[in-house]
Backbone as JSON Lines, residues from 0, in Angstrom:
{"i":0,"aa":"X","n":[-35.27,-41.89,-65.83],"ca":[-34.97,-40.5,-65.52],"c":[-35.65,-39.61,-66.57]}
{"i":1,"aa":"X","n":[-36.52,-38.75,-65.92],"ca":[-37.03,-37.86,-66.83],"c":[-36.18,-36.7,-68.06]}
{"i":2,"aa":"X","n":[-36.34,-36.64,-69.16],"ca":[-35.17,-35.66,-69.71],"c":[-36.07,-34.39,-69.83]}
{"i":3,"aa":"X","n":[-34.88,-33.42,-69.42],"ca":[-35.25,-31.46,-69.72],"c":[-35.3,-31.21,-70.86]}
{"i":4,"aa":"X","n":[-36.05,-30.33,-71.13],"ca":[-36.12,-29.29,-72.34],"c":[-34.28,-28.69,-72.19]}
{"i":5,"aa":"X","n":[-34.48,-28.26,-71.03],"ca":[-32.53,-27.69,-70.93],"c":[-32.24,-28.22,-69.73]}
{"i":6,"aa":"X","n":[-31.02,-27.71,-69.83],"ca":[-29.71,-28.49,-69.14],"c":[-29.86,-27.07,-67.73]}
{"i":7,"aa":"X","n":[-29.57,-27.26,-66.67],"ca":[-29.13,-27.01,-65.21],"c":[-28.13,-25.23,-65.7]}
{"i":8,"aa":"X","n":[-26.94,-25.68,-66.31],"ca":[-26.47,-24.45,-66.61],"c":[-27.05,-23.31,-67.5]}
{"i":9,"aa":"X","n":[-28.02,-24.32,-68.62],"ca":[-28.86,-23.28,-68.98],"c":[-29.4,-22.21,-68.65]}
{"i":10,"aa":"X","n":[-30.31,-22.88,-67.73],"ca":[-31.24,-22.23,-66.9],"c":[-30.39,-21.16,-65.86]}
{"i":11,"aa":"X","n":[-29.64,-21.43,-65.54],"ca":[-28.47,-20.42,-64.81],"c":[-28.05,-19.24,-65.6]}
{"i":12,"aa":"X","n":[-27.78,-19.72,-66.95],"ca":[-27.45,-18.32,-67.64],"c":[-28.56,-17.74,-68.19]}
{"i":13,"aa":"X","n":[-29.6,-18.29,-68.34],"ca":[-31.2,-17.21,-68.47],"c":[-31.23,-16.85,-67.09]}
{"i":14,"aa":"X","n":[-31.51,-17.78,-65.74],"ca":[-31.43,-16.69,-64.5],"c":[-30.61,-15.3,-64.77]}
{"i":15,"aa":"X","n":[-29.45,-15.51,-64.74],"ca":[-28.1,-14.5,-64.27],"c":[-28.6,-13.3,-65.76]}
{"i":16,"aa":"X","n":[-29.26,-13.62,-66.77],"ca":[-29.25,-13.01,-67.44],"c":[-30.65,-11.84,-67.44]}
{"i":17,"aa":"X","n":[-31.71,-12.59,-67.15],"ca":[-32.41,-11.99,-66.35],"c":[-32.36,-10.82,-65.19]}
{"i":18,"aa":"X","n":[-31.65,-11.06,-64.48],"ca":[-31.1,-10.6,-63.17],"c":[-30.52,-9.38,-63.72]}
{"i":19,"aa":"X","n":[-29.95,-9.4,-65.0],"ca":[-29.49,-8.09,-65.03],"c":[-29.71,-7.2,-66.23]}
{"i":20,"aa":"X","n":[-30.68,-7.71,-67.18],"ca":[-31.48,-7.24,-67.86],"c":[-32.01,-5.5,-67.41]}
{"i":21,"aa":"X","n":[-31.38,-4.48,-68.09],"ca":[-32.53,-3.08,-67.55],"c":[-33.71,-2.76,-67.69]}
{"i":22,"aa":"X","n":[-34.11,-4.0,-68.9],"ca":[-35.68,-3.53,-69.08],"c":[-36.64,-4.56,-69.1]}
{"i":23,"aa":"X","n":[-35.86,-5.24,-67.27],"ca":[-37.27,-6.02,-67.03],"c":[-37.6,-5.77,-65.7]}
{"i":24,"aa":"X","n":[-39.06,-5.13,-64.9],"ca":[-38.87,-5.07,-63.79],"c":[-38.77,-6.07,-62.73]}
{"i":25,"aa":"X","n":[-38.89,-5.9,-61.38],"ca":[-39.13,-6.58,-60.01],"c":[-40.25,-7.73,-60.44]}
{"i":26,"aa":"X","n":[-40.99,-7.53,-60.73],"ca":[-42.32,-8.48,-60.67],"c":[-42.03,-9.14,-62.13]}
{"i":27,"aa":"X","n":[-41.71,-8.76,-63.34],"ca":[-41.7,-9.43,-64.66],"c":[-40.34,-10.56,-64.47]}
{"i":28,"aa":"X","n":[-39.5,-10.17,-63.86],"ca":[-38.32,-10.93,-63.38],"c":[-38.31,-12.42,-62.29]}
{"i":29,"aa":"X","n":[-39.59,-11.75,-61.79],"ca":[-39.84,-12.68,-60.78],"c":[-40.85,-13.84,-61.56]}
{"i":30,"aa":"X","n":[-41.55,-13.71,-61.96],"ca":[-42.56,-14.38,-63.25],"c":[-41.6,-15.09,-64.05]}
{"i":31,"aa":"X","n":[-40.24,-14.77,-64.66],"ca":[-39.83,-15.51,-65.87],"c":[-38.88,-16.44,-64.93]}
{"i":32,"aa":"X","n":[-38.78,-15.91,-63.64],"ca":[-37.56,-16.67,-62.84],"c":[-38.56,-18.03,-62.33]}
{"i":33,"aa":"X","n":[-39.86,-17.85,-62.2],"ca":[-40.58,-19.16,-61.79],"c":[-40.85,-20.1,-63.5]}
{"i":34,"aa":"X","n":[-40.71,-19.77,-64.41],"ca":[-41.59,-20.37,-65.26],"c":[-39.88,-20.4,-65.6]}
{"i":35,"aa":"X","n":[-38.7,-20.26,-65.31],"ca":[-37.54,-21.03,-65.76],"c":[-37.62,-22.7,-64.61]}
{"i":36,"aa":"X","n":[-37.82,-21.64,-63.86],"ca":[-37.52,-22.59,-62.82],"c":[-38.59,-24.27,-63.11]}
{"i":37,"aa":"X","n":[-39.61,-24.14,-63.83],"ca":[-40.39,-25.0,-64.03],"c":[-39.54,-25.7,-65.21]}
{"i":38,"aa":"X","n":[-38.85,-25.24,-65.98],"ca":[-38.43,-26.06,-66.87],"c":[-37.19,-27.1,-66.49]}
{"i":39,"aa":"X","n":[-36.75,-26.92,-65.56],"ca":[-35.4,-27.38,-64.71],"c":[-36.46,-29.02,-64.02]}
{"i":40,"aa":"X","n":[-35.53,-29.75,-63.61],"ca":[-35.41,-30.78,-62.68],"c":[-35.76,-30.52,-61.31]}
{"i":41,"aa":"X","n":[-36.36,-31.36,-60.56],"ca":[-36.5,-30.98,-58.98],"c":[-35.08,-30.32,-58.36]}
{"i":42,"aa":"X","n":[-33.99,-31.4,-58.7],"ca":[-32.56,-31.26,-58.32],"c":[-31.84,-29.74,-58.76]}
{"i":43,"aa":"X","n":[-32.63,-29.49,-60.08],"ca":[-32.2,-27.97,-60.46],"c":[-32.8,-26.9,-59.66]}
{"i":44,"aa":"X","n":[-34.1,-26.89,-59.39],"ca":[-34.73,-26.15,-58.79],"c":[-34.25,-25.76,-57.35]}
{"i":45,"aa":"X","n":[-34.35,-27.36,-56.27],"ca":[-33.6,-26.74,-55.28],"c":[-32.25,-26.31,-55.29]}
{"i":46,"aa":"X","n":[-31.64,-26.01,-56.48],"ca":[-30.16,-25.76,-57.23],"c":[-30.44,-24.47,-56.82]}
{"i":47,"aa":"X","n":[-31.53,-23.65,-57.43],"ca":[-31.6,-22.59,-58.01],"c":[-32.4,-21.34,-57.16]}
{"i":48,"aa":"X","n":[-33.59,-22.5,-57.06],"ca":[-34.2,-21.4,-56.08],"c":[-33.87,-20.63,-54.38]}
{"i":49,"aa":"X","n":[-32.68,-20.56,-54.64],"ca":[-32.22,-20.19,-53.56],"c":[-31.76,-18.32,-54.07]}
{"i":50,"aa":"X","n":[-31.67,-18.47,-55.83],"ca":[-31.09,-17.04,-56.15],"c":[-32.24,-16.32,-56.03]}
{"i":51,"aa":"X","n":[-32.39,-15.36,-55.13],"ca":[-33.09,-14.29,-55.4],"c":[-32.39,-12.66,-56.09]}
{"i":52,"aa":"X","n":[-33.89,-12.49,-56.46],"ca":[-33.11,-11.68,-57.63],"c":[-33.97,-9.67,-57.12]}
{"i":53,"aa":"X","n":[-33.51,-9.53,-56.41],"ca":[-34.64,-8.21,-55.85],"c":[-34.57,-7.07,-56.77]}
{"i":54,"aa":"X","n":[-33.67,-6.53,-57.07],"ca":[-33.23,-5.92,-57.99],"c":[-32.84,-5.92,-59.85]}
{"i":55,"aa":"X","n":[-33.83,-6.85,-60.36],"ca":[-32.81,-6.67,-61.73],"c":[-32.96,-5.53,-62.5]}
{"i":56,"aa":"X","n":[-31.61,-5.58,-63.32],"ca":[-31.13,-4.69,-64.09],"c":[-30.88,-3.49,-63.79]}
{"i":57,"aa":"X","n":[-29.95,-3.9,-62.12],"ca":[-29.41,-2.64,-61.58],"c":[-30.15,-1.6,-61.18]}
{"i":58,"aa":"X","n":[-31.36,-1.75,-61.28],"ca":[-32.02,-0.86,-60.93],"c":[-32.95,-0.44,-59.48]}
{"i":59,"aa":"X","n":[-32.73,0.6,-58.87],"ca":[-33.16,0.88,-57.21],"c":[-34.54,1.12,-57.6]}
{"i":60,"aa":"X","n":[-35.41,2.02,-58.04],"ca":[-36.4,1.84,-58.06],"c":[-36.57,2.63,-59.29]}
{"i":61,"aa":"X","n":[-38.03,3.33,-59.86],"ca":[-38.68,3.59,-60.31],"c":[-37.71,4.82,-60.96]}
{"i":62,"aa":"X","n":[-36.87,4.74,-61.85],"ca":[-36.02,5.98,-63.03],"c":[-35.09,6.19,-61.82]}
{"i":63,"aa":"X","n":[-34.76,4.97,-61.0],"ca":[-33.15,5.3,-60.18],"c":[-31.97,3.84,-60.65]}
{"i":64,"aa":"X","n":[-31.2,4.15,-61.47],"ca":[-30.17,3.06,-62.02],"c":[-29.1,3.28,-61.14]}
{"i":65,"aa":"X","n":[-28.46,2.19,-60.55],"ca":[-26.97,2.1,-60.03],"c":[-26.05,2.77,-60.6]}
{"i":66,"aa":"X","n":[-25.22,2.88,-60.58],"ca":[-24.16,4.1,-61.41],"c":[-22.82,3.16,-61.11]}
């Protein structure tokens, strides 16, 4: 069995943390969410890649934040 750099929940709390980060956009979010996802297990991946993340850090678009 191959061993991870990290563990399954790891990678879940850099996702989730990511996700709601305010000062990372749509596309930089989407970039760190694949190159987590590379550090994970096959078994993590199809774990994981199911979260999409369209929005992080609350934010609607371009200087519009959720309230």
């Amino acid at each position: 069995m191959e061993k991870h750099l990290l563990e399954d929940w790891e990678i879940k709390l850099m996702l989730d943390s990511v996700q709601q980060a305010r000062c990372v956009s749509v596309h930089e979010a989407n970039e760190i969410r694949n190159k987590l996802l590379n550090l994970t297990s096959q078994r993590g991946r199809s774990r994981f890649s199911h979260m999409i993340m369209p929005l992080p850090g609350n934010v609607r678009g371009v200087g519009q934040t959720v309230r």
